[in-house]
VOBA-1610 file (N, C-alpha, C; in pm, whole numbers, padded with zeros to 5 digits, always signed):
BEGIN
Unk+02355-01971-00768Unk+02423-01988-00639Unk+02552-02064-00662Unk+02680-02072-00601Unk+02802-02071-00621Unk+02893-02097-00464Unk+02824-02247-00451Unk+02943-02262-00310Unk+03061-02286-00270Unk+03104-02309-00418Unk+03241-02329-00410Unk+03367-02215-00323Unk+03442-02187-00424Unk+03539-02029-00395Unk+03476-01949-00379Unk+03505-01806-00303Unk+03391-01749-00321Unk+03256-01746-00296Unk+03196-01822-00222Unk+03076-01825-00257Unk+03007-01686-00240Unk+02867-01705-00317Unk+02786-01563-00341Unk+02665-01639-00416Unk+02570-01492-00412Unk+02472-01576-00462Unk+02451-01424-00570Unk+02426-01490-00703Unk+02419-01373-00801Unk+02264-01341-00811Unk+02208-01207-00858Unk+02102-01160-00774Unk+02061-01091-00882Unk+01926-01076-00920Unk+01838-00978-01013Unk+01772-00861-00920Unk+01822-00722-00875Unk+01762-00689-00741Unk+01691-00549-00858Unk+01667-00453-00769Unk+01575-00361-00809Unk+01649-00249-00926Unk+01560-00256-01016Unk+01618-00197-01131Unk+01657-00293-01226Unk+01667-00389-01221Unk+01692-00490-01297Unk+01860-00494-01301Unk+01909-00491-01176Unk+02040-00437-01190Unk+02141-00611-01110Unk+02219-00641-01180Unk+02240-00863-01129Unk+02375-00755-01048Unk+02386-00807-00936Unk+02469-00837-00862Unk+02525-00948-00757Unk+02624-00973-00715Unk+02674-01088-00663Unk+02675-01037-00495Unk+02610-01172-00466Unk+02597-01141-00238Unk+02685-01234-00170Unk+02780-01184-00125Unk+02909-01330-00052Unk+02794-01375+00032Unk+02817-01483+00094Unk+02797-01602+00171Unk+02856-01610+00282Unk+02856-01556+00365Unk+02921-01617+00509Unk+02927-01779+00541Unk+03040-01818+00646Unk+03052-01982+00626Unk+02911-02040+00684Unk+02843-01972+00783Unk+02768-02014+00835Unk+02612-02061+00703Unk+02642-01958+00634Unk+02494-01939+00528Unk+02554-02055+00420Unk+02667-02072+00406Unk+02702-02183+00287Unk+02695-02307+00364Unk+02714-02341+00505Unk+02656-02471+00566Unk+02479-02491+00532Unk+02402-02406+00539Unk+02269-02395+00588Unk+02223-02452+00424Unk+02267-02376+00376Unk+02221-02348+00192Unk+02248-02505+00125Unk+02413-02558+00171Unk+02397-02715+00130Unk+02349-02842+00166Unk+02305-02811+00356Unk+02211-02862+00366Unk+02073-02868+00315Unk+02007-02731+00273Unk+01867-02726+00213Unk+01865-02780+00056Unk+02009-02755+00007Unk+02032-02771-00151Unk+01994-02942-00133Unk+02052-02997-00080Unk+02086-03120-00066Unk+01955-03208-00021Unk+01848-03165+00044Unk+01715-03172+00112Unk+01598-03215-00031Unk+01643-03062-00073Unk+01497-03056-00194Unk+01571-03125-00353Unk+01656-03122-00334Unk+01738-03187-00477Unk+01684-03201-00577Unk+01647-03044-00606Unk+01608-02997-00781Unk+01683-02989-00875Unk+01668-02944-00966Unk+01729-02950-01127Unk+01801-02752-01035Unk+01907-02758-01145Unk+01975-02621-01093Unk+01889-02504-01176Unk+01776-02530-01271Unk+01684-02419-01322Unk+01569-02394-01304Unk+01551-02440-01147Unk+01442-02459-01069Unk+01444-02346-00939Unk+01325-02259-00932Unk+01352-02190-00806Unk+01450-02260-00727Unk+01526-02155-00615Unk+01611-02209-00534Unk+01535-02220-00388Unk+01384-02138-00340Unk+01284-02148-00264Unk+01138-02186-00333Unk+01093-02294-00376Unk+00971-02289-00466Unk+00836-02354-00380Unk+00746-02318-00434Unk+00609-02381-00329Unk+00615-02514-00362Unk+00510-02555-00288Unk+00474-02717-00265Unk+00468-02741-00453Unk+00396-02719-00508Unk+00368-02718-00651Unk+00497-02693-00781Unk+00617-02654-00683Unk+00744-02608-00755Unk+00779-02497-00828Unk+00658-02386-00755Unk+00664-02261-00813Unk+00727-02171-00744Unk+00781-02063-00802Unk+00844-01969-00708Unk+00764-01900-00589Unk+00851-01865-00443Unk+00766-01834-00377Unk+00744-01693-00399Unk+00623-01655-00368Unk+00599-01507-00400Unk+00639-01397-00247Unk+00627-01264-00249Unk+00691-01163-00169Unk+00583-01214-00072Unk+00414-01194-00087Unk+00332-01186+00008Unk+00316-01343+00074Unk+00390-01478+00008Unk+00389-01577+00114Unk+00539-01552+00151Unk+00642-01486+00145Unk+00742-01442+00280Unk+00673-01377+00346Unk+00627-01285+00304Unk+00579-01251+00457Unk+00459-01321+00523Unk+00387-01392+00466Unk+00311-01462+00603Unk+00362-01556+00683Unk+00490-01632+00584Unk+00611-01679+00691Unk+00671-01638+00764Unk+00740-01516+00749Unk+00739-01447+00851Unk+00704-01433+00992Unk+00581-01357+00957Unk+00508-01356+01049Unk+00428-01457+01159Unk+00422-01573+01074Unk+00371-01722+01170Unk+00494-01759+01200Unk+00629-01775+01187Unk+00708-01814+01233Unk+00757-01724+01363Unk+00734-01608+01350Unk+00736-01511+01449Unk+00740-01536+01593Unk+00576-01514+01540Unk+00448-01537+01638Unk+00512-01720+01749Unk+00527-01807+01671Unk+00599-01874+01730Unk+00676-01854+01808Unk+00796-01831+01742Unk+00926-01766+01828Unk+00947-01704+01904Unk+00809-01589+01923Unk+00807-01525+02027Unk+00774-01553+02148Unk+00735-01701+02171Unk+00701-01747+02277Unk+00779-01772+02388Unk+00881-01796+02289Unk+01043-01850+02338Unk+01174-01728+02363Unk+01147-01640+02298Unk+01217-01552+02263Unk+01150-01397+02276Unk+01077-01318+02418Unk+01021-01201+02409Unk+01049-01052+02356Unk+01195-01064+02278Unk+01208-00964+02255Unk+01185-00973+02096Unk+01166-01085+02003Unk+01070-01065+01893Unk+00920-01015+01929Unk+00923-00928+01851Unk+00733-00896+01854Unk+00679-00917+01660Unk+00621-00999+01646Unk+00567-01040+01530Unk+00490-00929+01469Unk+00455-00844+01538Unk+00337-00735+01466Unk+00468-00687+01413Unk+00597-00644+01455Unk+00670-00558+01384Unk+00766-00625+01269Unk+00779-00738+01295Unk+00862-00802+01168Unk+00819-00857+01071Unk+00878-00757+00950Unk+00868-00755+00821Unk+01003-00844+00744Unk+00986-00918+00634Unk+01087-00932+00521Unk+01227-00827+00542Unk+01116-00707+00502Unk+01254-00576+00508Unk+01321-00601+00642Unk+01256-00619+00719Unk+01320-00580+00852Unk+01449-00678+00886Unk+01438-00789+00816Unk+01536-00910+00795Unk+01691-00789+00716Unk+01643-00766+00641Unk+01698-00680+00542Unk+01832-00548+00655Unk+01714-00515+00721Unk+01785-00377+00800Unk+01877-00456+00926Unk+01840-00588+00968Unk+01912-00645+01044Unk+02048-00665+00969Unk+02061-00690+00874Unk+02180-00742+00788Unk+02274-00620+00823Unk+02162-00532+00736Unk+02259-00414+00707Unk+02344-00368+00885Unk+02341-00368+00979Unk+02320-00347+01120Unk+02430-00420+01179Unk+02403-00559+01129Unk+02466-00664+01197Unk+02644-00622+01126Unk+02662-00643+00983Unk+02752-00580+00901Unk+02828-00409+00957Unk+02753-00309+00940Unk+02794-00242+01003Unk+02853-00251+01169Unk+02767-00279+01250Unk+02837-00308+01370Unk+02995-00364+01344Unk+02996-00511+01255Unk+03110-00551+01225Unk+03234-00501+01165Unk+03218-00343+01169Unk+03302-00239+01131Unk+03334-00279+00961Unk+03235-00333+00842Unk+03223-00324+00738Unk+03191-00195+00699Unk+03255-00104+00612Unk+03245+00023+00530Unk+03153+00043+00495Unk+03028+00177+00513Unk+02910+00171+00464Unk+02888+00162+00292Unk+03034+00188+00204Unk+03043+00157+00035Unk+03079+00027+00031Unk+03081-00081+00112Unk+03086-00186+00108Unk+02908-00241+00106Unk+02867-00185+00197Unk+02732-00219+00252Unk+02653-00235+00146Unk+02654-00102+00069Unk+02593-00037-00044Unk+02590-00134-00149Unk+02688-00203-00215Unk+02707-00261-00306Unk+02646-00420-00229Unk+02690-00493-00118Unk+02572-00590-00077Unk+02435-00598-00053Unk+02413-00466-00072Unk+02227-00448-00026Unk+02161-00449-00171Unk+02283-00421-00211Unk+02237-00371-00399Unk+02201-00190-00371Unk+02188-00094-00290Unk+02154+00029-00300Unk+02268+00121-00436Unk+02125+00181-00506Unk+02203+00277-00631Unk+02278+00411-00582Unk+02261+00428-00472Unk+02318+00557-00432Unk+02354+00504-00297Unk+02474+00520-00234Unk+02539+00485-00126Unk+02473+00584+00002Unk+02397+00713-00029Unk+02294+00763+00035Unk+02201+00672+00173Unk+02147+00582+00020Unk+02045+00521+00070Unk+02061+00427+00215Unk+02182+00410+00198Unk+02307+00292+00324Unk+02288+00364+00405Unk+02284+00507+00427Unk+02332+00655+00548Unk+02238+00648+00618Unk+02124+00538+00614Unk+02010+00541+00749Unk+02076+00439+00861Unk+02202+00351+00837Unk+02206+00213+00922Unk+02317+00303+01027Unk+02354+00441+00919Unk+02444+00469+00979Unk+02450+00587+01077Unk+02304+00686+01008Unk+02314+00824+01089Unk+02215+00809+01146Unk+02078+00747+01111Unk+01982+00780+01210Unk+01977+00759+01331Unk+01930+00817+01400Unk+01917+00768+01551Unk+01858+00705+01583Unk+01882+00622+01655Unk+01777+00489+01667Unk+01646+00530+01784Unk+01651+00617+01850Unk+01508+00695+01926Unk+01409+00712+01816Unk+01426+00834+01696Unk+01378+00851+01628Unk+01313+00719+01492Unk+01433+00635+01500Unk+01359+00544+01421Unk+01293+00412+01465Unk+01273+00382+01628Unk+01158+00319+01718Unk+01092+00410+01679Unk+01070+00526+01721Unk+00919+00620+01709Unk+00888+00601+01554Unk+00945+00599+01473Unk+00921+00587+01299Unk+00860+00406+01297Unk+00865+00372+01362Unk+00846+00206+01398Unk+00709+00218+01423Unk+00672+00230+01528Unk+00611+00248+01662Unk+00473+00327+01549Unk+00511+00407+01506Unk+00460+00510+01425Unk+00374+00414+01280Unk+00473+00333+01262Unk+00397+00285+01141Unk+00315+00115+01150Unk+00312+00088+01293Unk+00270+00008+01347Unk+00115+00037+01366Unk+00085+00156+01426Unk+00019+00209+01459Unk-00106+00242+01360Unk-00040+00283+01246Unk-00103+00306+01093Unk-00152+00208+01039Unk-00042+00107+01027Unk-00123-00068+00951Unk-00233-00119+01084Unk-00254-00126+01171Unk-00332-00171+01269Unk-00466-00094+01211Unk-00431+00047+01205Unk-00583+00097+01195Unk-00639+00089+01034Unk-00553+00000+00943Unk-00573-00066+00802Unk-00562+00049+00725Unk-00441+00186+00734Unk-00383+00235+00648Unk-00286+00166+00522Unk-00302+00188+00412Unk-00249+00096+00298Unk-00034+00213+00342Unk+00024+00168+00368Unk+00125+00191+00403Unk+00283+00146+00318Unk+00219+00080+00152Unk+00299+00044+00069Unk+00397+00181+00016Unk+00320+00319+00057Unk+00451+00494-00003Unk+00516+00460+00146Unk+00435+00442+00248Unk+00457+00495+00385Unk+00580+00423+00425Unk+00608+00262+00439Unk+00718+00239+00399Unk+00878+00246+00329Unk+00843+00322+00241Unk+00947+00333+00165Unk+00992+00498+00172Unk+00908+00550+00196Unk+00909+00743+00262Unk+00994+00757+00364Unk+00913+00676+00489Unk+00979+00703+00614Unk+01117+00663+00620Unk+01154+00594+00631Unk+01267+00535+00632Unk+01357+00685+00535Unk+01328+00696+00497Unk+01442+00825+00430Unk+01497+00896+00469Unk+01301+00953+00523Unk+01306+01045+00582Unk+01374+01090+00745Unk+01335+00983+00788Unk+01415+00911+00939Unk+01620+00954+00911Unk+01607+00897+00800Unk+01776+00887+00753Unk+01813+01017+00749Unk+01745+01096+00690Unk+01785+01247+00600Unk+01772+01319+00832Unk+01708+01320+00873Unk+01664+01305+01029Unk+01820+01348+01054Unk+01842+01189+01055Unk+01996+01176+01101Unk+02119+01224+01077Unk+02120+01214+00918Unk+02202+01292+00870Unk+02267+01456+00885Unk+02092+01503+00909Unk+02154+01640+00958Unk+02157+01688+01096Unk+02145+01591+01142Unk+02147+01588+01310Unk+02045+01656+01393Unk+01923+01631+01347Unk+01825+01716+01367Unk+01746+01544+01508Unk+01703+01588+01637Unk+01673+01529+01680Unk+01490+01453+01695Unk+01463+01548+01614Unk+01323+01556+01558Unk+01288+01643+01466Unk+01152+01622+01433Unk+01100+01667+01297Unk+01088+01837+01322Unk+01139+01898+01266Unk+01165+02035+01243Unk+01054+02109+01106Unk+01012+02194+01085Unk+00917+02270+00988Unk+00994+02287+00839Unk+01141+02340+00889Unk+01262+02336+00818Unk+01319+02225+00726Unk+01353+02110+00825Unk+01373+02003+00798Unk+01285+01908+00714Unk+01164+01939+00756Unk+01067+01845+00656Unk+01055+01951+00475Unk+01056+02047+00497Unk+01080+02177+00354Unk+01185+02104+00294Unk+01289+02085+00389Unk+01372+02101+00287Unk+01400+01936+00219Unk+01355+01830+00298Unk+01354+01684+00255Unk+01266+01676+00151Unk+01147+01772+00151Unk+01018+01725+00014Unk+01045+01790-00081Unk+01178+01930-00058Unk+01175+01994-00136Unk+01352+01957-00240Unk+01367+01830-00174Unk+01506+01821-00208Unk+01567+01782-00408Unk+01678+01849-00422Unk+01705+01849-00559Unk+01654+01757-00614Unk+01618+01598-00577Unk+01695+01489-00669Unk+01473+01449-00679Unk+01433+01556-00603Unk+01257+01547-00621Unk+01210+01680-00735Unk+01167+01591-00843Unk+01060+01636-00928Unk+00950+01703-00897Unk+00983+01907-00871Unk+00859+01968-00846Unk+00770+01950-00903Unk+00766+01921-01004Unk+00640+01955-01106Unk+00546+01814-01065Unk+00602+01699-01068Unk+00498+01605-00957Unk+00441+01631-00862Unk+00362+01512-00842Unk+00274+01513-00671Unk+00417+01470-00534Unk+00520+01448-00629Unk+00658+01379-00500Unk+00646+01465-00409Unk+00670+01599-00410Unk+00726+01666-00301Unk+00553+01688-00228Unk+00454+01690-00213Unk+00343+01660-00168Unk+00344+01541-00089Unk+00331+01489-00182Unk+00347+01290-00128Unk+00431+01314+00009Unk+00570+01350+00018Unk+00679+01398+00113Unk+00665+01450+00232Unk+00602+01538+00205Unk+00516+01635+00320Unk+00458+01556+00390Unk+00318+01526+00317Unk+00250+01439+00379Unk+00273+01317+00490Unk+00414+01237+00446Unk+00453+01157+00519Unk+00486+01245+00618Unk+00636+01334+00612Unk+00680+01389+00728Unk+00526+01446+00821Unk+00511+01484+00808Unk+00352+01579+00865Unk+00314+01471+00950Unk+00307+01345+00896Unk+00195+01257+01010Unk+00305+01193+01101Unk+00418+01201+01073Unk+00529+01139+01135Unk+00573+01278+01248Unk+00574+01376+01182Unk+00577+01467+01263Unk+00457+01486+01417Unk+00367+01471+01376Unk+00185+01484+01408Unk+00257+01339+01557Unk+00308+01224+01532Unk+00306+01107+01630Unk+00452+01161+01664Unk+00538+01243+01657Unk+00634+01270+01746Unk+00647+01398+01841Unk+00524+01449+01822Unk+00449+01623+01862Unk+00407+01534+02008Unk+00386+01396+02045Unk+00338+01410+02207Unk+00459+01298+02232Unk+00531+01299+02169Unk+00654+01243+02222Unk+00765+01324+02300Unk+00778+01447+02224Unk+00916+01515+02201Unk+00852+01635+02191Unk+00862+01726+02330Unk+00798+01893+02299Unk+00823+01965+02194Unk+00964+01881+02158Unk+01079+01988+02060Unk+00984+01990+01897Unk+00923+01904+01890Unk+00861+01873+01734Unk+00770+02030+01701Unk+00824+02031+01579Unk+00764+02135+01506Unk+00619+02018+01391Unk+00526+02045+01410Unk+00421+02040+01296Unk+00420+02072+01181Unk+00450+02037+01080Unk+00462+02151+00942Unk+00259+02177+00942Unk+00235+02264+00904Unk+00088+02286+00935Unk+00022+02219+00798Unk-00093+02203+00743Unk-00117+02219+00626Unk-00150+02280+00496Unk-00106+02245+00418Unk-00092+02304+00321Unk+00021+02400+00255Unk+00124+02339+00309Unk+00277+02406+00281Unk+00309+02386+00140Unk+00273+02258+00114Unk+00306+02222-00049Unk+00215+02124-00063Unk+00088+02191-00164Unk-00018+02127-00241Unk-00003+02039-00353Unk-00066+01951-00362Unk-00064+01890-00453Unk-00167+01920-00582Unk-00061+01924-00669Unk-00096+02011-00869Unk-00219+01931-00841Unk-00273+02036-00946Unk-00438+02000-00946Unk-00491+01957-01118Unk-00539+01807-01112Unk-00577+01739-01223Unk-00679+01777-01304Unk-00719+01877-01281Unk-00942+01853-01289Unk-00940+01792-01402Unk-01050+01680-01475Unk-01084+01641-01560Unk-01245+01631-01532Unk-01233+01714-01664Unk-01445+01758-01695Unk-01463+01589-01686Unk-01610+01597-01553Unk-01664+01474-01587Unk-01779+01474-01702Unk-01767+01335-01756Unk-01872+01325-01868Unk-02021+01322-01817Unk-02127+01411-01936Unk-02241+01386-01849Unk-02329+01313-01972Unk-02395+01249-01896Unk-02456+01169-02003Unk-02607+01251-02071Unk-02652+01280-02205Unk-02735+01330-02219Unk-02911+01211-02201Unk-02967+01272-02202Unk-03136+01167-02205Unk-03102+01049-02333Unk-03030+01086-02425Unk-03063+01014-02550Unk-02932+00931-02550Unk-02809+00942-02465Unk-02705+00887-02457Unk-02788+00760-02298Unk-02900+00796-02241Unk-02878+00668-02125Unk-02984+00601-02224Unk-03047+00697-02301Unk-03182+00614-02378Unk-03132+00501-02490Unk-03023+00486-02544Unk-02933+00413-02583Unk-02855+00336-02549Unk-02805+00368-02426Unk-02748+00272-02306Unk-02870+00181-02276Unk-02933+00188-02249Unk-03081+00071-02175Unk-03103-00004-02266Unk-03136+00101-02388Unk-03166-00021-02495Unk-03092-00129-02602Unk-02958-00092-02554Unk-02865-00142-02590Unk-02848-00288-02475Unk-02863-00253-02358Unk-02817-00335-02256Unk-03025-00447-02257Unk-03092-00389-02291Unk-03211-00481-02281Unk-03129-00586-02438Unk-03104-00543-02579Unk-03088-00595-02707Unk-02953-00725-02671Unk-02873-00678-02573Unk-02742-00719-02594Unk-02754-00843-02523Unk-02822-00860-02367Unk-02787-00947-02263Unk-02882-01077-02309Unk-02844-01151-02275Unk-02961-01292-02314Unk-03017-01348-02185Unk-03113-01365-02232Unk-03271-01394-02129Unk-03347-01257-02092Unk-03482-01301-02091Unk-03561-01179-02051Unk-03546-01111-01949Unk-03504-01214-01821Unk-03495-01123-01707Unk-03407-01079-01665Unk-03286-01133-01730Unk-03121-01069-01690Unk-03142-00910-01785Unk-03196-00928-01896Unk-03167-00802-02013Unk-03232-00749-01947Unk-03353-00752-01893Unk-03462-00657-01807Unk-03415-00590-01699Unk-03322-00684-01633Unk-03260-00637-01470Unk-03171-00526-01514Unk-03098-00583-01647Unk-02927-00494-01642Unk-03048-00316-01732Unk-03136-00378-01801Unk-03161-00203-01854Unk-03249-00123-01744Unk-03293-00224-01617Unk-03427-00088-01544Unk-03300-00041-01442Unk-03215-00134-01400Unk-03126-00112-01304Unk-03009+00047-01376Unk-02986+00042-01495Unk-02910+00163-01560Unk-02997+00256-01551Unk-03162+00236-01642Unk-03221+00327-01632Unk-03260+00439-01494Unk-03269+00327-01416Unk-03323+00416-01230Unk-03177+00504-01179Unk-03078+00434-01226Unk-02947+00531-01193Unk-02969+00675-01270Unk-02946+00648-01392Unk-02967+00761-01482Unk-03092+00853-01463Unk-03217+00792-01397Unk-03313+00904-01374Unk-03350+00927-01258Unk-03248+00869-01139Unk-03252+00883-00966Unk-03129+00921-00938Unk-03001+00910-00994Unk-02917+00941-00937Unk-02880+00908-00788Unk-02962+00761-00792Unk-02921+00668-00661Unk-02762+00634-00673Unk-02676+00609-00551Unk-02572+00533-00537Unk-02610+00434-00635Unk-02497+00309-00659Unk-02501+00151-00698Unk-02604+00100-00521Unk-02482+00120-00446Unk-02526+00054-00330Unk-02664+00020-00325Unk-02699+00191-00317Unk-02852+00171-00246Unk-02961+00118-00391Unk-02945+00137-00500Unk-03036+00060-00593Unk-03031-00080-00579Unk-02925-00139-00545Unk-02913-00280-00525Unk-03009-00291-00433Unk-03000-00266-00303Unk-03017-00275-00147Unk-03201-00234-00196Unk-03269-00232-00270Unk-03394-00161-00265Unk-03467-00305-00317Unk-03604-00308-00233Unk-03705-00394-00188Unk-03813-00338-00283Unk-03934-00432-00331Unk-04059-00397-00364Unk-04117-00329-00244Unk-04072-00344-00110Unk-04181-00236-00048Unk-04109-00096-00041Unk-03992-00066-00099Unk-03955+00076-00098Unk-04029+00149-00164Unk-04082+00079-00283Unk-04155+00146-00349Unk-04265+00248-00315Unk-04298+00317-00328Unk-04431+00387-00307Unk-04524+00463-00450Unk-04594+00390-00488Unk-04641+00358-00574Unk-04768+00492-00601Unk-04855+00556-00520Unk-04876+00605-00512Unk-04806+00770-00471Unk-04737+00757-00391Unk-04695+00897-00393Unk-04517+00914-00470Unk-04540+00812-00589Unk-04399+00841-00673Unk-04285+00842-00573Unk-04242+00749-00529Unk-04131+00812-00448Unk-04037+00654-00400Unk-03924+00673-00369Unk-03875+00546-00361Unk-03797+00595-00218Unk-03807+00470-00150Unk-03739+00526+00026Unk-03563+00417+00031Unk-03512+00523+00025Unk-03358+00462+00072Unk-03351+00439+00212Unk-03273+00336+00221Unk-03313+00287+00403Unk-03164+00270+00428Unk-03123+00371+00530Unk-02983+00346+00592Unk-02876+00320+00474Unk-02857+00445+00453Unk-02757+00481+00322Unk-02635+00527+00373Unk-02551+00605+00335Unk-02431+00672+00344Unk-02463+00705+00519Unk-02365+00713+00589Unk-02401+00758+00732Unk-02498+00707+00825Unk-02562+00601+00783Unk-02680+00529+00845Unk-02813+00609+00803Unk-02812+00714+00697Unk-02969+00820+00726Unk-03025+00739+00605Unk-03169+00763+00638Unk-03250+00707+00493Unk-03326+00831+00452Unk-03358+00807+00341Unk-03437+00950+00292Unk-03528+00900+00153Unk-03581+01005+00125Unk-03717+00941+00051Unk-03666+01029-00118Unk-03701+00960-00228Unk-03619+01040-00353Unk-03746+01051-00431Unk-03787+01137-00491Unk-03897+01128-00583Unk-03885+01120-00703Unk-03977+01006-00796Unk-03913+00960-00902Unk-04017+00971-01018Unk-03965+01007-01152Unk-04073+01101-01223Unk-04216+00974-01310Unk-04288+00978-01338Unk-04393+00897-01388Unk-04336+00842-01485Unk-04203+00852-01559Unk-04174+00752-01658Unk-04107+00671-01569Unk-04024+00704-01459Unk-03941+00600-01405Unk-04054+00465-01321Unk-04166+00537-01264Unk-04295+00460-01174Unk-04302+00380-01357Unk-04294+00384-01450Unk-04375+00283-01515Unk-04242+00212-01540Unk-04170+00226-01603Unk-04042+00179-01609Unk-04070+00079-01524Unk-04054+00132-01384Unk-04100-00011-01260Unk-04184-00033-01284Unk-04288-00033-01270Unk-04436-00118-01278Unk-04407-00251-01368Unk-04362-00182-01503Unk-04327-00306-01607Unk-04236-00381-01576Unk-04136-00371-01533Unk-04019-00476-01477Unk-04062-00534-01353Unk-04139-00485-01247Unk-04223-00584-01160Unk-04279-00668-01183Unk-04367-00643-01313Unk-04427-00776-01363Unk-04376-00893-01434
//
């Protein structure tokens, strides 16, 4: 950091690529007050935890977000469910543009490798990218992992804008998953689809105009890998390996009947864990799973080596 002339703050951003971020006067007041506050050594994080470690991405954002939640008390047009780190990020970019700054200006302060990437602050429409909001709000609530979904939409929203398309088109989404700078022979242009499709799918009762791309326009390459099967004499080696290996009688006992009943029941993990001495049925060979997959229980029949197998580890 550098408050002198100039100030800027020099930056390790994505790609491993150092670039320099000016300072507005307002951010070089703020910065020498905090410099001046924590009064570390200059090879010391410039934000570090209580402990003097750097702060990590996932405690910004729970700052974030509790600071929010605060603020919003005072301030109703923050809503905390929607603000993210990034979203700090897209304000910048916004605030700058408004200020009639050049979007190849922008580019080079955001750190973006392709001045492309800038063309969302500038073409999308902001209808379409509340609903892209709104849309992915919607997704993390119902505990979709949304770490592609993030970084997809937003493109895709952009590429939206760019061609002046006011919603998601059948066309438009083809030709974004199918675009030059995407690697057919990957799962990318799949991955692509997929996003547009569900983004499409939450703007279909918004906007009559939305086209659906249907499924299965562009599949994703197919991996198969032969699963391994284990032969009788490959688990009969496994058990007795795992009784020889573990120390104490009843841990080595637990870890070989517990492999063995997999290998000759083809129970889940779950439900072998989850199983009681009274599942047993001792007489009619048979072991009762109770509220398994889907809530159903069902009864498995298990051959006279496996009934002794148990018998002996009961005792």
């Amino acid at each position: 950091m550098s408050l002198g002339a100039a100030a800027n703050l020099r930056c390790l951003g994505e790609g491993r690529k150092h670039r320099a971020v000016p300072l507005t006067t307002p951010t070089q007041r703020v910065l020498r007050v905090w410099t001046a506050e924590r009064a570390g050594e200059a090879p010391q994080p410039l934000f570090p935890t209580r402990t003097g470690r750097r702060l990590s991405a996932d405690a910004i954002e729970r700052l974030v977000r509790r600071h929010a939640t605060t603020a919003a008390q005072s301030c109703p047009s923050i809503r905390p469910a929607d603000l993210h780190p990034h979203v700090l990020r897209h304000s910048c970019a916004m605030a700058l543009l408004h200020a009639g700054v050049d979007t190849a200006v922008i580019a080079l302060w955001l750190g973006h490798a392709d001045i492309r990437s800038t063309g969302i602050y500038l073409h999308a429409d902001m209808t379409i990218k509340q609903r892209a909001l709104d849309q992915t709000i919607l997704r993390k609530r119902l505990g979709h992992d949304l770490a592609e979904h993030h970084r997809l939409l937003p493109r895709f929203v952009a590429y939206l804008g760019h061609i002046g398309a006011p919603t998601v088109t059948i066309n438009a989404a083809m030709d974004w998953a199918l675009a030059p700078e995407v690697d057919a022979a990957t799962s990318n242009p799949a991955r692509r689809m997929t996003i547009a499709r569900r983004f499409a799918q939450h703007m279909a009762g918004l906007d009559p105009r939305t086209e659906v791309p249907p499924p299965g326009l562009i599949s994703f390459p197919q991996r198969w890998h032969p699963p391994f099967i284990y032969t009788r004499t490959d688990l009969e080696t496994l058990t007795t390996q795992a009784r020889r290996q573990v120390r104490g009688r009843l841990p080595a006992a637990t870890h070989s009947t517990m492999l063995g009943l997999l290998g000759a029941t083809g129970l889940r993990v779950g439900e072998a864990i989850r199983l009681d001495r009274t599942d047993i049925d001792w007489t009619d060979q048979a072991l009762l799973i109770r509220e398994s997959k889907f809530g159903k229980s069902r009864l498995v029949p298990i051959l006279p080596s496996t009934v002794t197998a148990l018998r002996d580890y009961s005792r």
